[in-house]
C-alpha positions as CSV (number, residue, x, y, z in Angstrom):
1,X,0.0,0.0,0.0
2,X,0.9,3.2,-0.9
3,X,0.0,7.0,-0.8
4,X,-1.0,6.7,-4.5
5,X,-3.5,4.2,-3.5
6,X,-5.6,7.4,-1.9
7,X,-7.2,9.6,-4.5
8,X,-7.7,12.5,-2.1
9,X,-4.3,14.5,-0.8
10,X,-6.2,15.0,2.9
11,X,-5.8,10.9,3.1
12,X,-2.7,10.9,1.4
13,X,-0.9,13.1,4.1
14,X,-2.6,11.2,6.9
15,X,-1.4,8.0,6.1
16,X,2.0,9.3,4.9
17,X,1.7,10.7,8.7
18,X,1.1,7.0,9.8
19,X,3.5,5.7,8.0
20,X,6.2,8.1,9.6
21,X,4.8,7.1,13.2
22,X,5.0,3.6,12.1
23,X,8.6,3.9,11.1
24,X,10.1,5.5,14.1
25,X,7.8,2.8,16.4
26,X,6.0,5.5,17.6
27,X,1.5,5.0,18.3
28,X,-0.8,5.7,15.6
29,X,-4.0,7.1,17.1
30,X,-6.1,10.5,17.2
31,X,-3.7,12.8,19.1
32,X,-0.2,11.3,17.2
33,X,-1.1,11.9,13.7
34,X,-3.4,15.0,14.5
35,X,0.1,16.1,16.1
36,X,1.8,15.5,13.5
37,X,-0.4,17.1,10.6
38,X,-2.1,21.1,10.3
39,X,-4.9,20.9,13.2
40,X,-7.7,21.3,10.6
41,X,-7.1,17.5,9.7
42,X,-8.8,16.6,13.3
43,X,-12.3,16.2,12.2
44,X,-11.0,13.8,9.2
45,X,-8.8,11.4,11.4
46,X,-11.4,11.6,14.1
47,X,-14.1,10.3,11.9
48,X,-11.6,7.9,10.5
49,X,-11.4,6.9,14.2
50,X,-15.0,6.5,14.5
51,X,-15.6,4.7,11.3
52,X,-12.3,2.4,11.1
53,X,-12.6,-1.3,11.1
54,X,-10.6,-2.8,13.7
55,X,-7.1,-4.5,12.8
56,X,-8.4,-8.0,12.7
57,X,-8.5,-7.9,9.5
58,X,-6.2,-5.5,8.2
59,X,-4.9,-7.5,5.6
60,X,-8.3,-7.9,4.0
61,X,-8.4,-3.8,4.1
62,X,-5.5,-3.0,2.7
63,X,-6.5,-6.0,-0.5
64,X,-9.6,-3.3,-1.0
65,X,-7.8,-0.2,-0.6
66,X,-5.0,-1.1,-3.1
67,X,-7.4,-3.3,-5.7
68,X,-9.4,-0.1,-5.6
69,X,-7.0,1.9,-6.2
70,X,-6.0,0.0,-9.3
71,X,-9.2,-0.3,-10.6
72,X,-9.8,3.9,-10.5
73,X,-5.8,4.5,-12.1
């Protein structure tokens, strides 16, 4: 998965945000990647909060998110 895989450039600099936590083994919730980003992305990753599937099946998410994404390129 990739930042290309995210058509909107909101979504791409929040998950280029969690990707940066990730890398440095750092949390990825609400108030680390809000912290990291211009505080008018709060109501976006809060609703992602809200709305997010839980990490049980991740791998069946990020299938979606990239087949998606290669269906609309």
């Amino acid at each position: 998965m990739s930042e290309e895989d995210f058509q909107h450039a909101e979504l791409r600099n929040i998950f280029n945000a969690c990707k940066d936590l990730y890398n440095v083994n750092k949390p990825i919730d609400i108030v680390t990647v809000t912290s990291k980003l211009d505080p008018a992305y709060a109501p976006i990753i809060a609703l992602s909060c809200e709305v997010a599937p839980t990490i049980t099946n991740y791998d069946y998410y990020i299938e979606i998110v990239s087949n998606t994404a290669k269906r609309i390129r």
